[in-house]
N, C-alpha and C positions, 0 to 999 in steps of 0.2 A: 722149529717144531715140525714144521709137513717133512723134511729131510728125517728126523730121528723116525718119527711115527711112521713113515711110509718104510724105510731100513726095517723097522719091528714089524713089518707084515700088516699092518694096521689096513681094513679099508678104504680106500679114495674118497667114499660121500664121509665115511666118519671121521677122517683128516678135516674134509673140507667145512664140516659140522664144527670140530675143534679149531679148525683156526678161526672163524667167525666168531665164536665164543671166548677166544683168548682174545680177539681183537675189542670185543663186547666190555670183557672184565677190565684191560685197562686203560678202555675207554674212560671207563666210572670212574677207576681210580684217580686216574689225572683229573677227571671232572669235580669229585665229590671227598678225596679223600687223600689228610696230610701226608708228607713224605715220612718214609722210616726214617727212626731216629728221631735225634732233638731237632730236625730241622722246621722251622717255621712255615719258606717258602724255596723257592729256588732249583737249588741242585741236591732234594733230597733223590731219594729211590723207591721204587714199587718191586716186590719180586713178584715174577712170575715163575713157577712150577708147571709140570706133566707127569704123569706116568702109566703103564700098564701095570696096576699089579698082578700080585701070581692067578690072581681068577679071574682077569681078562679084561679085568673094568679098568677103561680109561678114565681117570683121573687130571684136570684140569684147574691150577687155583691161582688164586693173585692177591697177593697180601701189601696192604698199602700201612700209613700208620692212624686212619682210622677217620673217622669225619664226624662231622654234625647229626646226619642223620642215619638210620640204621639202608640198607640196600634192603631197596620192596617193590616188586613190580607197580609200574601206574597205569594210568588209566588215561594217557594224553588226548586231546581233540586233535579232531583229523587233520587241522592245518600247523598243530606244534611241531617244535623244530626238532626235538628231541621225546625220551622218556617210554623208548618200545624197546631197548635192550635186554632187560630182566623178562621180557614176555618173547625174545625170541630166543633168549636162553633158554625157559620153559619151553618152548616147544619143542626144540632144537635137541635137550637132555634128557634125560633118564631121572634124573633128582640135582639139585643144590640146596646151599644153605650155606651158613653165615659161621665162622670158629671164631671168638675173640682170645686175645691171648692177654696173660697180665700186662705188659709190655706196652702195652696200650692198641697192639697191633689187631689190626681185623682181617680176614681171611676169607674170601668167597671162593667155596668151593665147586667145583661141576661134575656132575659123572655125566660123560658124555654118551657112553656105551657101556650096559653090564657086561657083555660078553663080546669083546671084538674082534676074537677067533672065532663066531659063530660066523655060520656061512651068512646069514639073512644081516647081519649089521652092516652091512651095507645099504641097506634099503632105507628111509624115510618114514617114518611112520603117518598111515595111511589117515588121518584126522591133522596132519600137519597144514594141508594148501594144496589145493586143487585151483587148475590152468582155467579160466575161463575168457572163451576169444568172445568179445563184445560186438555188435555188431559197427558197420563202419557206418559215420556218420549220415555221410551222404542216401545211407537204405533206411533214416528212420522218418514217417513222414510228418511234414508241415514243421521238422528243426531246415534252421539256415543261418546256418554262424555271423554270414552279412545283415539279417535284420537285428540283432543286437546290437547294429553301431549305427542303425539309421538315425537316431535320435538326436548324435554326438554333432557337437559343429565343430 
């Protein structure tokens, strides 16, 4: 995918946007959702797809053969192991959304970028994550990582 996309002129941050995203979708799928086909378990298949079409929007999807529950961003607590992938597709995209097919098959789509011949699609959009340096332990007063273990025998 970075090799086609980056060959089609595509931006380096919107590559690097799209692979995380392709990596995201079949994540879920293998996590959440049956193999294509009749298959139960095992050695079914997930497709994944790309494209630019003719107005510039990269296009990003991964069709599995469908699960239990429908794909909806959550709301995981700070120490879950999982369940932040659908919110850093949303931040990461432009729109997704869900295609079922009669087939049984389900389809999560990405637009990664509307316009990826635009000069600025390269850039991050500016409400995505901001760097913040904390300060170092050692400057904040009356913390001391050794009295938390004074207690311990």
């Amino acid at each position: 995918m970075r090799d086609q996309l980056r060959t089609g002129g595509v931006p380096e941050a919107v590559i690097d946007d799209a692979v995380l995203i392709l990596s995201e979708l079949l994540s879920n799928a293998c996590k959440h959702g049956r193999p294509l086909g009749n298959a139960l378990a095992g050695d079914g298949d997930v497709r994944a797809a790309w494209r630019v079409d003719p107005g510039g929007r990269l296009v990003v999807e991964v069709t599995d053969g469908g699960g239990p529950t429908r794909p909806a961003p959550a709301t995981p607590s700070v120490t879950a192991h999982g369940g932040r992938g659908l919110n850093i597709i949303t931040a990461l995209s432009d729109d997704w959304g869900v295609r079922d097919d009669a087939r049984g098959e389900v389809t999560v789509w990405v637009l990664v970028h509307a316009d990826v011949h635009d000069p600025d699609a390269g850039c991050r959009r500016d409400d995505f994550a901001s760097r913040v340096a904390a300060p170092a332990v050692s400057s904040i007063p009356g913390l001391d990582f050794a009295d938390a273990f004074d207690d311990l025998d």
